[in-house]
Structure formats: C-alpha cells, structure tokens
Backbone as ProteinMPNN parsed JSONL, in Angstrom:
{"seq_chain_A": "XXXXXXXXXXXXXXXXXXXXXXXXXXXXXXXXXXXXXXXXXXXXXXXXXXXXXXXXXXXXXXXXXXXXXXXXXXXXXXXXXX", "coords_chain_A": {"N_chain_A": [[88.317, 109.598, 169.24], [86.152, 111.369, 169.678], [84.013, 110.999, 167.617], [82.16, 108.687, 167.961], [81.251, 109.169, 170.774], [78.332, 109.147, 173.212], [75.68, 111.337, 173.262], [76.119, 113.37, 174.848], [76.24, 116.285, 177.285], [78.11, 116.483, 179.087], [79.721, 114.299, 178.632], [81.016, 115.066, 176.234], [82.387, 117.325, 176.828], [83.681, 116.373, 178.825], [86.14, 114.536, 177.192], [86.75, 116.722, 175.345], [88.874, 117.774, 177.289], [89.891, 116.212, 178.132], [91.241, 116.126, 175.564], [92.237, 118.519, 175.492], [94.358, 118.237, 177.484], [96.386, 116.786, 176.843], [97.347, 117.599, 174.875], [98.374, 119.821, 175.594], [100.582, 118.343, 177.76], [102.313, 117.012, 175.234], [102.854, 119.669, 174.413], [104.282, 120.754, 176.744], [106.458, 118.733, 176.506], [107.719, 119.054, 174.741], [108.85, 121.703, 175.38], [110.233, 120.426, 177.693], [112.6, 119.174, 176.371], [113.817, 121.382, 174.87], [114.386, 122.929, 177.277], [116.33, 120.764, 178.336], [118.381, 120.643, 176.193], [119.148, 122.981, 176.804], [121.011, 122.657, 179.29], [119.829, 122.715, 182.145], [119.598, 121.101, 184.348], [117.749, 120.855, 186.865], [115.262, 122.558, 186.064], [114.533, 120.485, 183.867], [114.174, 118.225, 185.415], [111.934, 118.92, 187.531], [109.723, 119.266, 185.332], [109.794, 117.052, 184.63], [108.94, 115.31, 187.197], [106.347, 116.258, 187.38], [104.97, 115.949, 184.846], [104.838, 112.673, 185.251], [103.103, 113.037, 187.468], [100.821, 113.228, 186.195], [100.795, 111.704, 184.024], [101.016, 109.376, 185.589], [97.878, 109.501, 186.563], [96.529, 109.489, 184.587], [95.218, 106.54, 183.69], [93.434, 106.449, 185.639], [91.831, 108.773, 184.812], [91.485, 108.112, 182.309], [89.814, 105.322, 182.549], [87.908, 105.796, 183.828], [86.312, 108.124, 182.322], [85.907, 106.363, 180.291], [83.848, 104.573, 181.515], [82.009, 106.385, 182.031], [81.264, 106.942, 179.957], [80.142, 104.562, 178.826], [78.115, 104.576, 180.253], [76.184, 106.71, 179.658], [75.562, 105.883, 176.599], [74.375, 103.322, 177.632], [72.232, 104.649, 178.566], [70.883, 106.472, 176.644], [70.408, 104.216, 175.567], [68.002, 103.179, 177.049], [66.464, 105.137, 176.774], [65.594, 104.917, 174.166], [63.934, 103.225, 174.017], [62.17, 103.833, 175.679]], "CA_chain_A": [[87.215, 109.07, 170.024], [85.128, 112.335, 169.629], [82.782, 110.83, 166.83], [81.32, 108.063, 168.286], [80.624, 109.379, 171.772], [76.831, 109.594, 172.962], [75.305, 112.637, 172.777], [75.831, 113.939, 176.439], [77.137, 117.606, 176.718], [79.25, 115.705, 180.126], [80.779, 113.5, 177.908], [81.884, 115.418, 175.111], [82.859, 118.19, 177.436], [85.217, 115.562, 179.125], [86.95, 114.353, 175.835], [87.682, 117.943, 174.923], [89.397, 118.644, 178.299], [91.183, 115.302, 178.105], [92.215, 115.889, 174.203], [93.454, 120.084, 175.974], [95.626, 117.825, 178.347], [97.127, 115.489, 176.208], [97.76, 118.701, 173.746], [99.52, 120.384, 176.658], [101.38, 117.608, 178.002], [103.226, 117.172, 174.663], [103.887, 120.643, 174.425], [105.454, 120.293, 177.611], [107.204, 117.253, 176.416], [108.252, 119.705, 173.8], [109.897, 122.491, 176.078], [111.744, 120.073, 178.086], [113.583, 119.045, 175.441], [114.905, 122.481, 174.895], [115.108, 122.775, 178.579], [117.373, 119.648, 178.273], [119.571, 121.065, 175.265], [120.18, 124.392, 177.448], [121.265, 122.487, 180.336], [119.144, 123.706, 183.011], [118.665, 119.854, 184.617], [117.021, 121.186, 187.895], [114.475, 122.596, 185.513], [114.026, 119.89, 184.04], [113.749, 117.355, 186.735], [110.979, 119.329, 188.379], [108.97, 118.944, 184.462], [109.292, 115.542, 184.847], [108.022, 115.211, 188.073], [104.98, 116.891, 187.124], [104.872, 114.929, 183.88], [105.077, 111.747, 185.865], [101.889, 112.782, 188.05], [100.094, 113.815, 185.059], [100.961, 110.439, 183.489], [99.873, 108.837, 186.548], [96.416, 109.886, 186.955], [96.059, 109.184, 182.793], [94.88, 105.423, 183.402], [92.028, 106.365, 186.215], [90.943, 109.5, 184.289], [91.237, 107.111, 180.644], [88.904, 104.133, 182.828], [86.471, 106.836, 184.67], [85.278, 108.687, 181.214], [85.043, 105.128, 179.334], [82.525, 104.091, 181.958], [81.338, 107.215, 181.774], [80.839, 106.867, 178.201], [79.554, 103.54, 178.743], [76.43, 104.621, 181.086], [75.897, 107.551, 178.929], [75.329, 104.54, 175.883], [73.278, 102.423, 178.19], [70.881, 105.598, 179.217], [70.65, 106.515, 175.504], [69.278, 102.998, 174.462], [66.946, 102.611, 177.492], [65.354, 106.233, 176.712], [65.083, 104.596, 173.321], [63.06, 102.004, 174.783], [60.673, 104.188, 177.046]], "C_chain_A": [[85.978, 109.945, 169.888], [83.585, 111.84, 168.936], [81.781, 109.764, 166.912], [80.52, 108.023, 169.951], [79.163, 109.648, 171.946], [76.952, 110.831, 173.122], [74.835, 113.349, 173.944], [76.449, 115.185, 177.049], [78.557, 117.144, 178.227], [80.757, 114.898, 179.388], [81.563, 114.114, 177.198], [82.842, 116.349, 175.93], [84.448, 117.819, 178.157], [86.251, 115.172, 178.418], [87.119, 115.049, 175.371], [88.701, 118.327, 176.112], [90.839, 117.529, 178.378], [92.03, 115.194, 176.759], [92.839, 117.644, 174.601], [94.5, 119.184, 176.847], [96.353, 117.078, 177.776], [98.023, 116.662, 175.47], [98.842, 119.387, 174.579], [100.514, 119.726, 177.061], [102.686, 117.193, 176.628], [103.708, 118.371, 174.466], [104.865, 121.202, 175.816], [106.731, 119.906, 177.765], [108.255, 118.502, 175.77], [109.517, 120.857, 174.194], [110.494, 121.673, 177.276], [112.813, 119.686, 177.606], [114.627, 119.873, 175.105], [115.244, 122.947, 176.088], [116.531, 122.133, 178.408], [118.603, 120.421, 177.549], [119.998, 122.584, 176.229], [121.09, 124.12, 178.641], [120.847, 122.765, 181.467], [118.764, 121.996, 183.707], [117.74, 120.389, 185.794], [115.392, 121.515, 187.208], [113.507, 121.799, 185.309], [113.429, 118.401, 184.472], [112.304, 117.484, 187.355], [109.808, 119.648, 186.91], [108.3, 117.923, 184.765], [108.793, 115.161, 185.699], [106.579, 115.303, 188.2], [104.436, 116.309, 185.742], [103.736, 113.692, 184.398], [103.561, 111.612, 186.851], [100.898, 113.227, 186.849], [99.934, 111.961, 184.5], [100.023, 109.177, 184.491], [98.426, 108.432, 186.671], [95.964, 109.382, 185.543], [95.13, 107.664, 183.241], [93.368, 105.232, 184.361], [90.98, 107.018, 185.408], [90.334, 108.784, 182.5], [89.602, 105.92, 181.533], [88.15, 104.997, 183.711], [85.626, 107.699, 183.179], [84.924, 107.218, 180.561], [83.886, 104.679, 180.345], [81.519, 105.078, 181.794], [80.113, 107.292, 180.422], [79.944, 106.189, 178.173], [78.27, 103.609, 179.474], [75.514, 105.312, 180.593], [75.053, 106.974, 177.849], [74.056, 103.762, 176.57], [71.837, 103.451, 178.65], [70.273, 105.901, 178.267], [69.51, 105.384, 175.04], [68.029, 102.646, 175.46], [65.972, 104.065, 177.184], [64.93, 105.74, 175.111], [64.208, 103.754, 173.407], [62.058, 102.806, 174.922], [59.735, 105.023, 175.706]], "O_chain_A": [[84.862, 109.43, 169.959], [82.459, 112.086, 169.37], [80.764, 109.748, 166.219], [79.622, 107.266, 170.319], [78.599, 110.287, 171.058], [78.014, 111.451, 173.146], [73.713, 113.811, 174.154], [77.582, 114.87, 177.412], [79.722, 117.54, 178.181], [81.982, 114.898, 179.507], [82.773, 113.918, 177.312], [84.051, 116.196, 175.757], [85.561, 118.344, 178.17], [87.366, 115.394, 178.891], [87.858, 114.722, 174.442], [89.416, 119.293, 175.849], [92.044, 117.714, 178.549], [93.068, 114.546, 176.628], [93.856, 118.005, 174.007], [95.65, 119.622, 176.796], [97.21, 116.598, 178.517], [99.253, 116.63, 175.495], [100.021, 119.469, 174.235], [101.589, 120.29, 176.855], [103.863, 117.086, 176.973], [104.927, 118.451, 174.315], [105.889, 121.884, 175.789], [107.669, 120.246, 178.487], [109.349, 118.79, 176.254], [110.628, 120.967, 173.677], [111.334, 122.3, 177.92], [113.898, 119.764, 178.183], [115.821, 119.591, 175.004], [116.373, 123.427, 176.178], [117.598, 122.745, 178.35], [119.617, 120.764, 178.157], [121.124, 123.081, 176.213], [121.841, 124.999, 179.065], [121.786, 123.252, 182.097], [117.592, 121.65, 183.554], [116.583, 120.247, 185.401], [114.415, 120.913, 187.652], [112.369, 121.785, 185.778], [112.528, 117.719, 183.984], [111.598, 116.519, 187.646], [108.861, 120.338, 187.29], [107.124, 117.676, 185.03], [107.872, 114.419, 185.36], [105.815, 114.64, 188.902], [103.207, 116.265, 185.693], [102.525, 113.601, 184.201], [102.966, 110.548, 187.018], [99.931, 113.762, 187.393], [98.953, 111.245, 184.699], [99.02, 108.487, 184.308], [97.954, 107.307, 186.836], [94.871, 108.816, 185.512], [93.956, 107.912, 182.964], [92.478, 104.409, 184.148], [89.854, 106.583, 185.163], [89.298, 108.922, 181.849], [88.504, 105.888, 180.976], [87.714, 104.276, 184.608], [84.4, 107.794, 183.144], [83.748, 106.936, 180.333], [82.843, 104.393, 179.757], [80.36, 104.804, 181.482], [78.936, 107.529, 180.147], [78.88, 106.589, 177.701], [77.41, 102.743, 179.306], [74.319, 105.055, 180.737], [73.873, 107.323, 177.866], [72.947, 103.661, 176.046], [70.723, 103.038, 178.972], [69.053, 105.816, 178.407], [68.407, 105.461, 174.5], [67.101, 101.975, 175.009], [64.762, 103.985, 177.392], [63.848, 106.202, 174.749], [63.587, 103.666, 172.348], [61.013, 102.563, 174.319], [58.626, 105.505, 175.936]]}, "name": "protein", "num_of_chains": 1, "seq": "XXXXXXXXXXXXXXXXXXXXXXXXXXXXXXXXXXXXXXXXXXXXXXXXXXXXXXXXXXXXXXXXXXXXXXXXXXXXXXXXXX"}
C-alpha cells in the first residue's frame, strides 16, 4: 500500500506502524508455535488471547487509515485546485 499513499507525513507514518504490527503479530504467530510444540498450553492460551484482541481491532484500525487516506487524497486535489 506504501506507494500510492498521498503525501502526508500522518499517513505514511500510520502505514509504517500498521506494516511494525502486522510484522510483530506474525512473529508472534511464530513463537506460539514453538510455544505449542514445547507444551506449555497456558502459555499459549494467554498468546492467543492477545492475538485475538489484536485481530480484533485490525478491521477498525484497516477502515480508520483508509478514510484517512481517503481525506488526505481529497485535500491533495482541492489544494491542487486553489
């Protein structure tokens, strides 16, 4: 998504923080897995939980930067205007 964002240091700033959480969340993904293989479920139970609100929140914070994006876009073309 990075290369067609406008040119708003908000925006981009947000789409690096949401491509560090995505990056984290699989390496997460990654050590519960070996959680899993050591047997430790309590562990990871209390991953997934925290996963799970992570996951959650993904579909406000995904539809709060696209508008974002999208006003960012619309402010762009009316300063192209003025």
């Amino acid at each position: 998504m990075s290369e067609n964002l406008p040119d708003d240091p908000l925006v981009k700033l947000l789409d690096r923080l949401i491509q560090n959480n995505s990056a984290l969340v699989a390496t997460v993904e990654d050590i519960a897995l070996w959680i899993d293989q050591q047997g430790d479920p309590h562990s990871l139970a209390r991953i997934h939980e925290h996963l799970a609100t992570i996951r959650d929140n993904s579909e406000v914070v995904q539809a709060s930067f696209a508008e974002l994006v999208a006003r960012a876009a619309l402010k762009h073309e009316e300063d192209l205007e003025d």
